[in-house]
C-alpha positions in Angstrom: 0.0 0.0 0.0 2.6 2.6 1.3 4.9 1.9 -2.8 1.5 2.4 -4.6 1.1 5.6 -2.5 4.4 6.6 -3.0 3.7 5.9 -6.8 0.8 8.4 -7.2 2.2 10.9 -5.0 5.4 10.8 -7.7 3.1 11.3 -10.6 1.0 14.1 -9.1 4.2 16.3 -8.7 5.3 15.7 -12.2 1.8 16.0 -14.0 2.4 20.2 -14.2 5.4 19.9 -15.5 4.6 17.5 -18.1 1.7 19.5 -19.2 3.8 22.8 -19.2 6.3 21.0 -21.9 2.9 19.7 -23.9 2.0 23.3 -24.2 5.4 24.8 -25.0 5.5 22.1 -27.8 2.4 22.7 -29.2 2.1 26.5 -29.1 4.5 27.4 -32.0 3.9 31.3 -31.6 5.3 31.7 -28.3 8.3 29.4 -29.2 8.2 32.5 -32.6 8.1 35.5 -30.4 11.0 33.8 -27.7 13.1 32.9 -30.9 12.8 36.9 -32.5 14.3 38.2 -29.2 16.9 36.1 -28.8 17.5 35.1 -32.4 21.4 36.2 -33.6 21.0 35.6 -36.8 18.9 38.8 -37.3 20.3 42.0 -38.3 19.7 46.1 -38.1 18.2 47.7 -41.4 18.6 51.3 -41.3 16.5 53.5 -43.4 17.7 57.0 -44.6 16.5 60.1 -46.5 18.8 62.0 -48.7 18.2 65.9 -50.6 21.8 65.8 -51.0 24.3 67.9 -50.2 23.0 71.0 -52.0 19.6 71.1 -50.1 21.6 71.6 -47.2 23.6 74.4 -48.5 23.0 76.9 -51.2 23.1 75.8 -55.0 22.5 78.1 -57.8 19.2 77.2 -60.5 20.0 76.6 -64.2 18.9 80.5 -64.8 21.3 81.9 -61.8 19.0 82.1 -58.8 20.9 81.0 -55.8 18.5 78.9 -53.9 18.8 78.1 -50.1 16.3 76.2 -47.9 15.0 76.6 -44.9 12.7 73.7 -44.7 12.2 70.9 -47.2 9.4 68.7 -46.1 9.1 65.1 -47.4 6.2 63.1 -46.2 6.8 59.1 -46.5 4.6 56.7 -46.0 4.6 52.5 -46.1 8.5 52.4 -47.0 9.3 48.4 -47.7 12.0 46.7 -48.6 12.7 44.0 -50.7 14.7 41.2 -51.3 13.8 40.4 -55.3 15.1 37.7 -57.3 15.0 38.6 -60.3 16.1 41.9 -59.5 13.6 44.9 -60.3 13.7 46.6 -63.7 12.2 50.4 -62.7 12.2 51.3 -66.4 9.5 48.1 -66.8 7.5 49.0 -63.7 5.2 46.9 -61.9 5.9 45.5 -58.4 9.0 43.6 -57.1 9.3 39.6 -57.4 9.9 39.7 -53.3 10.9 36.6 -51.9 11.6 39.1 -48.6 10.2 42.0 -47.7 10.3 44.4 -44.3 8.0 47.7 -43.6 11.1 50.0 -42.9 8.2 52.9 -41.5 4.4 53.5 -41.9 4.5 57.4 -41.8 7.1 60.0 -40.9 7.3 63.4 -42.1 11.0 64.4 -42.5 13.5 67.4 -43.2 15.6 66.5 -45.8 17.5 70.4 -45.4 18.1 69.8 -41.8 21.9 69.8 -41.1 24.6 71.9 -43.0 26.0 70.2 -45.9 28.2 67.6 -43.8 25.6 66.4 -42.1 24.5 62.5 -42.6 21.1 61.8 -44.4 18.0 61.4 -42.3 17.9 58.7 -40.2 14.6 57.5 -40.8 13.8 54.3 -39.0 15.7 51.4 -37.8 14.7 47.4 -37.4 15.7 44.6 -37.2 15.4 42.4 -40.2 16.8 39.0 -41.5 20.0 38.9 -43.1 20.4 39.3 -47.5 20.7 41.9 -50.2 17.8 44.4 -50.1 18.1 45.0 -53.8 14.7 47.4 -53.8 13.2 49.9 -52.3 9.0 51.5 -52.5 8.2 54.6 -51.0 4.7 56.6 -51.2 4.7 60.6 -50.5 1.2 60.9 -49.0 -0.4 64.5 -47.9 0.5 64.6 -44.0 -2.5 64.6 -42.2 0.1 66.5 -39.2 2.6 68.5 -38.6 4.4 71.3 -40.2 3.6 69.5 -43.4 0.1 68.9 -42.6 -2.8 68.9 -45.9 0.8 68.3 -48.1 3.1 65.6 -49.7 5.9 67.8 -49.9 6.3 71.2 -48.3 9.4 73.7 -49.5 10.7 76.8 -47.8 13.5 78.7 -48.5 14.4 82.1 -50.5 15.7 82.9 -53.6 18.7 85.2 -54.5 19.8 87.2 -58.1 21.0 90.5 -58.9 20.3 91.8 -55.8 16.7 90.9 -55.4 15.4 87.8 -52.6 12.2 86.4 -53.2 11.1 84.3 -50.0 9.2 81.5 -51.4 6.6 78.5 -50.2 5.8 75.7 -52.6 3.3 73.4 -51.2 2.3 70.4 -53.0 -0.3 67.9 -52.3 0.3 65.5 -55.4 0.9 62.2 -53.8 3.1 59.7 -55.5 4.4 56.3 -55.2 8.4 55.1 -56.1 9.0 52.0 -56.5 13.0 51.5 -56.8 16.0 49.1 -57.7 19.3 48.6 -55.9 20.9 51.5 -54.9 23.5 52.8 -57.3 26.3 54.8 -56.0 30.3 54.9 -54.5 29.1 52.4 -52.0 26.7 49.5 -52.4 24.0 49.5 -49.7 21.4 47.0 -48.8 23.6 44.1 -47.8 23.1 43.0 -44.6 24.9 40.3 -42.7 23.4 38.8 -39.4 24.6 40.5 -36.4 25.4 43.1 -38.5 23.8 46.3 -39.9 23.3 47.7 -43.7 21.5 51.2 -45.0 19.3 51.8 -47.7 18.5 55.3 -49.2 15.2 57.2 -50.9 17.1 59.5 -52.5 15.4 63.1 -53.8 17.0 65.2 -56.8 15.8 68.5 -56.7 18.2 69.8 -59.1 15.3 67.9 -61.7 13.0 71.3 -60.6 15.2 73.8 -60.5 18.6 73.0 -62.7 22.1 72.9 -61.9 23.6 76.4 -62.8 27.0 74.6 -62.9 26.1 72.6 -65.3 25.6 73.6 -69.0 22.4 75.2 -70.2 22.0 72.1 -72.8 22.8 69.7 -70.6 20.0 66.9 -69.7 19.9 67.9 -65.8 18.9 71.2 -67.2 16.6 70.8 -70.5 14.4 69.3 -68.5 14.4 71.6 -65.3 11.9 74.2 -64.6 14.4 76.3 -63.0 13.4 79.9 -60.5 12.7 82.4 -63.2 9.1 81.4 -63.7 8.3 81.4 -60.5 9.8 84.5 -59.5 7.8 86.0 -62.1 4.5 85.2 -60.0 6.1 86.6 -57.4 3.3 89.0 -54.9 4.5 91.3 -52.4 7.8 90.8 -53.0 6.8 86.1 -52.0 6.7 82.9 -53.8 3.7 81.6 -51.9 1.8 78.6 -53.8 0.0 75.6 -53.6 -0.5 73.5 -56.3 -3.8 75.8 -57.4 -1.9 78.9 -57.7 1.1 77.2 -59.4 -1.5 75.8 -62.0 -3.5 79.6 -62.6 -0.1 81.5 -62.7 2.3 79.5 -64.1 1.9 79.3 -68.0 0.5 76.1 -69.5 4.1 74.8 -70.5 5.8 75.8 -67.3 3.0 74.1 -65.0 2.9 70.8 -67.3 6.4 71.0 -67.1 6.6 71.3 -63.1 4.2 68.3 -63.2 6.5 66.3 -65.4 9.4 67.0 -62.9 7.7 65.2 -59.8 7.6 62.1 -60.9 11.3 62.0 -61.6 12.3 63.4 -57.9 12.7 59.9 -56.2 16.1 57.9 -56.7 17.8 55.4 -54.7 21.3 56.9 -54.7 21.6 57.3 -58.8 19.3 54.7 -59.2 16.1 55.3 -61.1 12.1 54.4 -59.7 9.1 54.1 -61.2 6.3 56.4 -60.1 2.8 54.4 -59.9 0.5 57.0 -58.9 0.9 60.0 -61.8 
């Protein structure tokens, strides 16, 4: 009598702990969420925004205006990255063959003038993701629904200098678009990430498409295409460039405005890297 009681006492002590391995075997998504805080093999994706240098300092427009910003608000929105095989074609479109992909940030209005012209890009957002080649990049510019760039995809302050003259001007746009890139193309390749390890990849903005590069030639392409100051200096009031995308389309002449439309979708890059823009 006393062994059998000694027998069931034995398996009433281990009956919890039996049960407690049952459950840790069978519930996968807590073994999931214990394996992503301790798993090594992950790495740190960095996401950055880059005007370039010139957005930080003062640059000259294709018709002499020296331009300096003040404030050059980007609003981005559901910014993924990809791992593609094949890699993605932006001058054939459509959406990335992704056998990975990480949201990098769902919405953050950001500077891109902030700094002086050493200063890093924008640190945008940082995760961590598995390890491989990000070889693509999408972006959207939605209107910000806050902050200083609130009601608009893309907010520009800054003035305007010639002759003499300085036109303070205010661009405010509230066309959204969508970017959808390749692998970034540049001094340094980006995107590669290693486990334990971290990599950067880059929405890259060219402003010089709008308003030229004044040390480049007038016949060169960065400069055919640009709109440049001059046209909007000439809608100047009071002595102000102050616009939104109304104003620009009533004052600006039919060629300049189509023009300035053209131009948008071309502002997104990944380093020299072309996108394709989904939403124009």
């Amino acid at each position: 009598m006393r062994k059998q009681l000694l027998i069931l006492l034995t398996l009433a002590l281990l009956t919890p702990t039996i049960l407690l391995g049952s459950y840790q075997t069978q519930n996968p998504q807590a073994e999931n969420n214990q394996a992503q805080t301790n798993d090594k093999s992950l790495g740190t994706l960095k996401l950055r925004a880059n005007g370039e240098d010139f957005v930080r300092k003062s640059f000259l427009s294709k018709d002499g205006w020296k331009i300096t910003f003040d404030q050059l608000y980007v609003n981005l929105a559901e910014v993924t990255a990809y791992q593609t095989n094949p890699p993605y074609n932006a001058e054939t479109g459509g959406q990335p063959e992704a056998r990975e992909k990480i949201i990098l940030a769902q919405t953050k209005t950001v500077d891109l003038a902030e700094g002086d012209e050493t200063a890093e890009a924008i640190l945008v957002s940082q995760i961590s993701a598995p390890p491989g080649h990000y070889n693509a990049l999408s972006w959207k510019m939605l209107k910000a629904t806050e902050g200083p760039a609130q009601g608009y995809s893309l907010l520009m302050n800054g003035t305007a200098t010639k002759d003499g003259q300085t036109i303070p001007f205010t661009l405010k746009i509230d066309q959204e678009l969508e970017f959808t890139c390749g692998d970034f193309v540049g001094e340094q390749r980006k995107g590669i990430l290693r486990a334990g390890d971290s990599a950067e990849l880059e929405a890259t903005f060219h402003f010089d498409h709008l308003f030229g590069d004044g040390s480049a030639p007038l016949g060169d392409e960065i400069n055919t295409g640009a709109l440049g100051f001059a046209p909007l200096a000439a809608i100047a009031t009071a002595e102000k460039v102050e616009a939104d995308m109304a104003a620009l389309k009533s004052k600006l002449s039919p060629t300049d405005y189509q023009k300035f439309m053209a131009i948008l979708p071309s502002l997104g890059h990944v380093g020299e890297g072309h996108c394709h823009e989904s939403l124009m």
